[in-house]
Every structure is written in C-alpha cells, then in structure tokens.
N, C-alpha and C positions, 0 to 999 in steps of 0.2 A: 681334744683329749682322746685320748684312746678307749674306744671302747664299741659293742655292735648292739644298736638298738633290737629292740625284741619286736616280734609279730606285733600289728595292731591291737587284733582282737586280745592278745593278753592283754597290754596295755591296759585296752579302755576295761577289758573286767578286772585287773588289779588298783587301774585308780577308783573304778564305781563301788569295790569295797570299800576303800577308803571313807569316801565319802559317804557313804552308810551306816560308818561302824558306833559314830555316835547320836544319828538316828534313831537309832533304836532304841538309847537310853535316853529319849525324850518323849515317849511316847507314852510315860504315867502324868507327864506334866500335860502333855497334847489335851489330857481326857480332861480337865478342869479348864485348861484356855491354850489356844491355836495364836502362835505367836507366829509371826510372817519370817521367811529367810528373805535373806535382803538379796534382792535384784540387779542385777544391769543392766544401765541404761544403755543407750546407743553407742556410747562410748567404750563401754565392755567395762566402766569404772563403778565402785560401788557408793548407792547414792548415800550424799551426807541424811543427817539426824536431821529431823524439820522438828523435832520437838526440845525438849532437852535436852542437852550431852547424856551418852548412855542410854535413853529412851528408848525403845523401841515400838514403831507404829502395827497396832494389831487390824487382826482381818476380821469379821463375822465367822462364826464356826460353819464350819462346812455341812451341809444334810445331804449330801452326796455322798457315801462312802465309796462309792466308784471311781467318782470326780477325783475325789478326795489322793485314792490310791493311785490314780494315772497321774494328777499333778506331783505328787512324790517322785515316784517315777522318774519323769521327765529333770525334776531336778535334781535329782541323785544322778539321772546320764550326763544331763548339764555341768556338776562338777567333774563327771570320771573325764568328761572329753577336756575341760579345762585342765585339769591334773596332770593329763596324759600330754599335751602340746606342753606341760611346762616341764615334763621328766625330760621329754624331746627335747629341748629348750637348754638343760642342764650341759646337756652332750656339749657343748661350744663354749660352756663356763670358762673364763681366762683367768690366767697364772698373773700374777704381779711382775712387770716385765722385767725387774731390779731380781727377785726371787729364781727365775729362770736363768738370767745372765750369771747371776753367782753358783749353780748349779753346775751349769757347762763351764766354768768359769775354773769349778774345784774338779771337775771328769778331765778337764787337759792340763790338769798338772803331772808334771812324768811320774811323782808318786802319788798314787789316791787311796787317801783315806777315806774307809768307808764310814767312819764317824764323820768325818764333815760332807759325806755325800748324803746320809745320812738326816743329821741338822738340815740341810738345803730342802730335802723332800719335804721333810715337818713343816718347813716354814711358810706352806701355801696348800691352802685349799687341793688348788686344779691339780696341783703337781702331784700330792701324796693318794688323790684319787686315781688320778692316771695311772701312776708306777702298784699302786695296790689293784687295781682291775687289772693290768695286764699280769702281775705276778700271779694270782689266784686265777686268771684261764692258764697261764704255765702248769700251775700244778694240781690241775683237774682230774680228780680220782685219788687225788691225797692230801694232803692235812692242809686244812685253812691258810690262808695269810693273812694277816691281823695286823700287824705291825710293819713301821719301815723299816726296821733293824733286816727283818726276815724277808721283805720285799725285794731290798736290794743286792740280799744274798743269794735269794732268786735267780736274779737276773744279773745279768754283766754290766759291765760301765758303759758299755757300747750301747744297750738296751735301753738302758736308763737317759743316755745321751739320746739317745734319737727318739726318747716320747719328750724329753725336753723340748727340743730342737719344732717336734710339731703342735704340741701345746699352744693352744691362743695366748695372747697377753692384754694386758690393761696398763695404760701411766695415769699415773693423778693426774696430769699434764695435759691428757689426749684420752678423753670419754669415748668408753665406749659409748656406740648409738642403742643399742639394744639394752647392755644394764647401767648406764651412765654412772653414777657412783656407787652404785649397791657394792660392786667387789671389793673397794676398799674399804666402804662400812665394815661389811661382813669379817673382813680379816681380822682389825684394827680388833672387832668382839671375838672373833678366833681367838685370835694371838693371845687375849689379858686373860683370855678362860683359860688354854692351852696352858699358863705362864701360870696361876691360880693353882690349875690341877696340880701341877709337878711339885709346885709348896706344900700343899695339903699330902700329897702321898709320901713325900722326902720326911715329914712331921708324922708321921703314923709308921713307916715303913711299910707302904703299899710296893706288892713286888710286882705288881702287870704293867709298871709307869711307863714302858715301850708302848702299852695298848691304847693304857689310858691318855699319852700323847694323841692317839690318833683322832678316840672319840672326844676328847673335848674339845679339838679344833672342825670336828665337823660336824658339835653335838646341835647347832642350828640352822645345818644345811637343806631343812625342810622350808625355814623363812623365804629360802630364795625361789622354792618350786611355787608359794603363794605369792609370791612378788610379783611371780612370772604371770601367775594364772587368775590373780586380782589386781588389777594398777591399784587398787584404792588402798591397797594394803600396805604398811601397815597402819597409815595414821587414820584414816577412816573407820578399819576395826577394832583398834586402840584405844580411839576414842575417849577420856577419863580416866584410861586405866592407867596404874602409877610405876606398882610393883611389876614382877615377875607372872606372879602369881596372878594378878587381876586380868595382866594380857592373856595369858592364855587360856583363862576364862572367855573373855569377851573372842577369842579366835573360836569358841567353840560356840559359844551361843550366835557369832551372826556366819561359820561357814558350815557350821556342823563338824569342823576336825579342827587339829591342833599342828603348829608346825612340829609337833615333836613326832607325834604317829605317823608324819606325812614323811619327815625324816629317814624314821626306820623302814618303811616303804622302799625308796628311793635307796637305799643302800642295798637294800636287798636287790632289788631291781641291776643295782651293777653289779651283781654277783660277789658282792663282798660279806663274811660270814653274821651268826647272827651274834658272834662274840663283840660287832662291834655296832647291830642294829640296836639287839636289844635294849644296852644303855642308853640308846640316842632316844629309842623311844618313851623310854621312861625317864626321863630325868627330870620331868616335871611332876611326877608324880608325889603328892606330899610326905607319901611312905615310902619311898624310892631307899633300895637299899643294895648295898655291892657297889659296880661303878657309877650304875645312874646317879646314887646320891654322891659319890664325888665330884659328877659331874654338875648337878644340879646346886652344889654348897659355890662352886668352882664360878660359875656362872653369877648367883649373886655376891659373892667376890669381884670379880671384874665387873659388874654394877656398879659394886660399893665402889670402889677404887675409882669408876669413870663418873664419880660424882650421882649416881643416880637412884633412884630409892628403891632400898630392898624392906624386907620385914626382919626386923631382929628377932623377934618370937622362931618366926619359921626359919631362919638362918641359925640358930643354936640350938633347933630341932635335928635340921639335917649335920649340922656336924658332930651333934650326937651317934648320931646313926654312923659318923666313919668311924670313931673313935676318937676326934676330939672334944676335951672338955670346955667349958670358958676362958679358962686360962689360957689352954694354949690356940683356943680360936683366936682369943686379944692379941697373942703373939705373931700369930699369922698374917691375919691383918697391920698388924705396926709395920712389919718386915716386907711386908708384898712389894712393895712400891719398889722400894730401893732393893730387894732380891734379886741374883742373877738371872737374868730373862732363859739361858740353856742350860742344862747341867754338862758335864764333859760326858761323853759317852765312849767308855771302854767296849769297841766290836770290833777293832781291827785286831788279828794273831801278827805277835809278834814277832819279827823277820830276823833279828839277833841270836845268833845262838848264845849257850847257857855262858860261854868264856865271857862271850863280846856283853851282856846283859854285865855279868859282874864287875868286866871293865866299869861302864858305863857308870854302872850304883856307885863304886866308890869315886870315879870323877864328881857325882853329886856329891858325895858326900863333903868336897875340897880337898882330895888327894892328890899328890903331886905324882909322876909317872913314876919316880924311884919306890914309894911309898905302895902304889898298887903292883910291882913287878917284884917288891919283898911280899906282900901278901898272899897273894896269886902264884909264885914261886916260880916266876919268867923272866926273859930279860928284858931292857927298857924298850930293844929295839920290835920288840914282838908285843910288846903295849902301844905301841903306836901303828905297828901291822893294823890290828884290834882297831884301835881310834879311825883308822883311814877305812877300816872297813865301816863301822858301825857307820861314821859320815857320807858316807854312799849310799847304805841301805837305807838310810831315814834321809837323805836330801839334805842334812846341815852343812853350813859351813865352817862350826870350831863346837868346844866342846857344850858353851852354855844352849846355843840352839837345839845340839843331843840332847842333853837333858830336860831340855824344855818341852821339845814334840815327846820324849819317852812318857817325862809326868804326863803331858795333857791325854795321854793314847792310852795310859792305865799297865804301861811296863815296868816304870819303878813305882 
C-alpha cells in the first residue's frame, strides 16, 4: 500500500504513549493491590490463565518504589516497541485479491464511473486506506480528505489504477504466511458494520454517510495492530468475555490499551484527519456520541446479525444516543439481513446536455419518438440525433440500458 513510514524515534514515542495512556488510570487501584501485566514467554505469545478463566495471577506488592517505577518503565517501552513493529507491519496489509481485480476491472472500462470506482474503494480495507493516504499527501496544506467520494476526485483514474495495481493481495484459497486469515476475518466484520452503519444513517437521515462509510469499515483496524504485536491475541485476551463490551474491558486490563485508541493512533499515524480518528477511537465508549455511537450501535449490529452476543440494555442505549427509538431499532434489525448491501451513489456530473437529459426522461417515461418530437417541438429525425448521441455518451446499446445507467448515476 502506499504510504512513507515515519522516523523511528516518533514511532516508538507515539506507540509508548499509547501504551501508557491507561496506565495511569490504574494507579488508584495499584494503591489497594498490584495486579501483574501479563508476559511473554519465549514464544513472544501471551501465557494462558493457570487459574480460572478470567483470573488473573497476582505479584507481592512491591517495597521498592524505584524498582517499582523502572519495571513500569521498561514495560510501557516493551509495548511502544511492540506497537511500533506492528504500525510497521500495517504498511504491507493486503487488499482482497477479488476486490482489487474488480477495481481495475471498473478503471478500464472506456466509460468510468466514478460511483462504481467509488463502491470498489469502499469495498476493502487496504484499498480505501491506500487511495485515502495518498489523496490527503495530494492535498497537504488544504482541506482533509475523509471520504472516497473526495479521494478519487482527488486523484485521477490513472492514480487510483496504479495504487491498485501495487497494493498486496490475499485469496481465501492461498494464505497469506504473515496474517493467514486475519484479512478475511477482519473484512467479513468490516463489511456487516460498513453495511449496518449505512441502515442506521439511511433511518435517521445522517448526512456524513460518505464518512461514515469510511469509519465503520476501518472502526477495528486497531484489532489487527494487537494481532500483529500479541499472537495470543485475541483469544487468550478474550478469554470469558461474551459481549462487545466485556472484550474490551479484558484488552485493557491484561494490555493496558484497547484496540479502539490503538486504532485512532494508527490513523493518525497515516496521515489521515481526525475527522475519521476520532470516531474510531471512541466508539467503544459507552457514552460515545456523533459518529462513534453510530459506529458503535453499528458494530453490535453486525454482532447481532453474525449470531453473537450483544447486550440489549446497552444496544438501545446507544441507539438512543443517534436518534433511534425501539421501534424503529426493531425495524432495523428485521431489515438488516435482507437490506441492500450498497446504496446507488449519485458522484458522477452528468455528461448529457439539458435537450439530450429531456430526450431521455420521456423515453423513460414510455414515449414513442413521435410523442417526444410533439413535445420537445423537433422533428423525429433530430430525436434520434439525441438517442445516438445520449447512447454514446453513457456507453448503451438501445434505449432501456440509457435509462438504466441514467436511474442508477442519479440523472433521472
């Protein structure tokens, strides 16, 4: 993927915040009992529970406050260095190789739209990262890029074709060696949060659903930086936990951070604004409010949906907070499954002038050439000028395919 790692020494002092930042809110519990971070062993994996699931094995409190402050220390560098090989780690993340082929697939058609180049980007991790870091170095010293809409308006077809084109890939077929099936995990929970959010904002009339596409398909892309930088992760940290909510508890108490603030990190880190950190970061948060809680209602959605246990309490909290009520949270939920996975998205300007647009509406409408050349006040053989052009400019071959790409493009 495209993109230019930063200086070491940032690095390891933006990951050794990280892993300090919740630290610090443990240190009223520290003063009553010194509970151990969990280690690794030779294997660099983290060791299982020896006592009961969720347990965890305590130390002797420490009489050393010296001791005490250099072994913190040393383990807060110990995560910034793991942190930092796993931001590294990111840079090589691969595109779903089906997702990239259909990309370049929709860039060499002799007409491109930029709604289906558009949908292609959305439709993968590596890709809409790539094409979103190189748009925003494009327009360094002015206004963010946040969305694909605006990325690929950015940039040309040609641009966009060749981060395709160098983009890694992944097949279900042929594992990678490095994240064997984490990519498709990860998508698969993209995709039904991505697919979630767009129900939830289409039901409220949320107007940033360009953005909102972007952060909910990359609102757990902090999961993959601990994947990288814990093997034991996630089922060793997991451990017991059911909900949403209980995992990312248990990520805090045995790494000290959460994949959600490890998330916003890592965004920032590729230069992308905080219009689309922020959310990621917070969308765990049980007061999360704006997009994080779309994002976070969105996310135990595709839960619920992939069969797996959310909290209903805290699920009709947060869709309180967008603006749904019960009713039509029930409705959301009935619908999800069977709801259309894209919306149409109206971004392309349309190439017809004002004659050839009027031709066209009344062919929809079932007008015959006599019929639109009495209304229009032309003759029949300059309706069909019109027809041969309009079928040019849009790429059909008769009249129903015109009005087909016109509906889906947002011209009639």
């Amino acid at each position: 993927m495209a993109g230019e790692p930063k200086e070491g020494v940032e690095q390891g002092m933006q990951a050794t915040v990280v892993a300090k930042k919740l630290t610090v809110a443990k240190k009223a519990t520290a003063a009553k009992k010194l509970t151990a971070a969990p280690k690794s062993n030779a294997a660099g994996t983290l060791p299982a529970a020896k006592t009961t699931p969720g347990a965890r094995v305590r130390r002797p409190l420490r009489t050393n406050p010296a001791g005490a402050a250099s072994g913190e220390r040393h383990q807060n560098e110990g995560h910034g260095r793991r942190l930092t090989m796993a931001f590294e780690a990111l840079e090589a993340f691969p595109a779903l190789a089906e997702s990239r082929d259909r990309l370049l697939s929709v860039i060499s058609r002799e007409h491109v739209a930029t709604a289906d180049v558009v949908s292609a980007v959305e439709s993968d991790v590596a890709l809409i990262i790539a094409v979103l870091r190189l748009a925003n170095r494009a327009q360094e010293g002015r206004a963010r890029v946040d969305t694909a809409v605006t990325a690929v308006e950015v940039l040309s077809a040609n641009t966009v074709q060749a981060v395709a084109n160098r983009v890694r890939t992944f097949d279900f077929f042929e594992r990678a060696s490095v994240w064997d099936s984490a990519p498709e995990r990860f998508r698969l929970h993209a995709l039904a949060t991505q697919h979630a959010a767009d129900r939830i904002a289409a039901e409220v009339g949320y107007e940033n659903r360009d953005r909102l596409t972007v952060t909910s398909l990359l609102h757990d892309v902090g999961k993959l930086v601990l994947l990288h930088a814990y093997p034991g992760y996630p089922s060793q940290v997991h451990r017991g936990a059911r909900t949403p909510e209980e995992r990312i508890h248990q990520e805090r108490r045995e790494l000290g951070v959460d994949h959600a603030l490890v998330g916003g990190v890592l965004i920032r880190r590729w230069g992308l604004p905080g219009t689309l950190a922020t959310p990621i970061e917070r969308h765990h948060n049980p007061d999360a409010e704006g997009e994080a809680a779309f994002i976070r209602l969105a996310d135990m959605l595709a839960h619920y949906e992939q069969g797996a246990r959310v909290s209903p309490s805290e699920m009709l909290h947060t869709a309180r907070s967008v603006g749904l009520g019960p009713e039509e949270l029930r409705r959301v939920m009935y619908e999800l499954p069977s709801a259309p996975s894209q919306r149409q998205r109206h971004v392309d300007p349309c190439p017809l002038s004002g004659r050839e647009l009027g031709v066209l509406q009344r062919l929809a409408e079932g007008k015959v050439y006599k019929q639109i050349a009495h209304e229009l006040t032309l003759s029949t053989s300059t309706v069909r000028t019109h027809l041969h052009n309009i079928y040019g400019k849009l790429g059909a071959v008769d009249r129903a395919q015109a009005v087909l790409i016109a509906t889906e493009r947002g011209w009639l």
